[in-house]
C-alpha positions in Angstrom: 23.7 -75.8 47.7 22.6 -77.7 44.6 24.8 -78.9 41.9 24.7 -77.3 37.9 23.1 -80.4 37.3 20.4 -79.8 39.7 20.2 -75.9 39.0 19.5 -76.9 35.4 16.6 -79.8 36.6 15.3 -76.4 38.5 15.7 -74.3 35.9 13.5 -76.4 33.7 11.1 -77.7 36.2 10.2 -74.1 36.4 9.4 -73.4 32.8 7.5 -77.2 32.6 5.5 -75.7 35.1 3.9 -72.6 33.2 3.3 -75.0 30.1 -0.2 -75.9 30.1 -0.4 -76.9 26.2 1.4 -78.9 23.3 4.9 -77.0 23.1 8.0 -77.5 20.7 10.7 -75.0 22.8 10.9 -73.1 25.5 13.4 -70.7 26.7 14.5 -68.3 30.0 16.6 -65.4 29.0 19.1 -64.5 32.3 20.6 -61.2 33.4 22.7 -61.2 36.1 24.8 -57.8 37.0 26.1 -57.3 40.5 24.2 -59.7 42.2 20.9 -58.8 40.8 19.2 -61.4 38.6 16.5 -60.5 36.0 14.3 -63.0 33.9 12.0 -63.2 31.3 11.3 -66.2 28.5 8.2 -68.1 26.8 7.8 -71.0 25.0 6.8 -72.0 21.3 3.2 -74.0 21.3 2.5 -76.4 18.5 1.0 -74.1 16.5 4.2 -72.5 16.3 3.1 -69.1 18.8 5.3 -67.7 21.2 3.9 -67.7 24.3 5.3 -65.4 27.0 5.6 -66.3 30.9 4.2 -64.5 33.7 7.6 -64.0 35.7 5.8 -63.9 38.7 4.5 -67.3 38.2 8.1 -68.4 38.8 9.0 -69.4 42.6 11.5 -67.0 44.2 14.0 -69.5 44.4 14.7 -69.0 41.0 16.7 -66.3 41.4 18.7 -67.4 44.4 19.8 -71.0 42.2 20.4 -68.6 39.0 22.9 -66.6 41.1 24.2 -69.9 43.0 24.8 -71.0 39.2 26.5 -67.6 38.3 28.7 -67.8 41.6 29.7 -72.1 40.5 30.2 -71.1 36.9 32.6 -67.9 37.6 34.7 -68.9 40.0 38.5 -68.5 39.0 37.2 -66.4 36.7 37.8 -68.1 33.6 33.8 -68.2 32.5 32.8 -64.7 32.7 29.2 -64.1 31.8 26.6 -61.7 32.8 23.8 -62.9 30.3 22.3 -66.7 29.1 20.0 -68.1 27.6 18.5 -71.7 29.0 16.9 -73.7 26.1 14.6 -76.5 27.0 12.6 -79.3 24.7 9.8 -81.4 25.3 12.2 -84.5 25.1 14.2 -82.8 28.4 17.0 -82.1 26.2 18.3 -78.7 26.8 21.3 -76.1 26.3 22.3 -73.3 28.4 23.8 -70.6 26.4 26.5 -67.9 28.3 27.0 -64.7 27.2 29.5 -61.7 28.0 27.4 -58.5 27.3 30.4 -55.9 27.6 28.1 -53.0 26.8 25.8 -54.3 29.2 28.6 -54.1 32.2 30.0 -50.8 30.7 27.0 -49.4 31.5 26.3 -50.7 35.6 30.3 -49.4 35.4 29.1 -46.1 34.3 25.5 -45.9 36.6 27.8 -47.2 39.5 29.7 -44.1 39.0 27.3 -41.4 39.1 
């Protein structure tokens, strides 16, 4: 299993890899509920446009280090999140932003009961 470190390499080798043109930010947008990882982002070009991915582009892999991530970042529970937001810029600086969405696990709570 990788590291965080290497998740987040991963994680932005991935969007580096749908970038074909001048770019100031780019971003992946994380669900994760139950085991189930959804995913969608874009980038910003230099012409300031948002620019969306195609999610299929990404390798399958993505998902399985997103929830390996999830699984290293929860554990003890003391860092409970079921959304984030991955930041990355053209210097390789990035942030990873985590995100409890109680409304969001309210309602898998409430479908899981039906």
């Amino acid at each position: 299993m990788r590291t965080v470190s290497e998740i987040y390499n991963f994680i932005g080798d991935c969007l580096t890899s749908q970038i074909t043109e001048s770019w100031i930010k780019s971003e992946l947008k994380i669900e994760i509920t139950e085991g189930m990882v959804g995913y969608n982002g874009g980038f910003v070009n230099s012409q300031e446009e948002y620019k969306s991915f195609s999610v299929r582009d990404f390798p399958r892999e993505l998902r399985k280090e997103i929830k390996n991530l999830h699984k290293t970042t929860t554990e003890g529970g003391n860092n409970r999140w079921n959304r984030a937001i991955f930041r990355l810029y053209p210097d390789g600086k990035f942030d990873m932003e985590f995100i409890w969405d109680q409304e969001l696990h309210d309602e898998i709570d409430r479908l899981n009961k039906e």
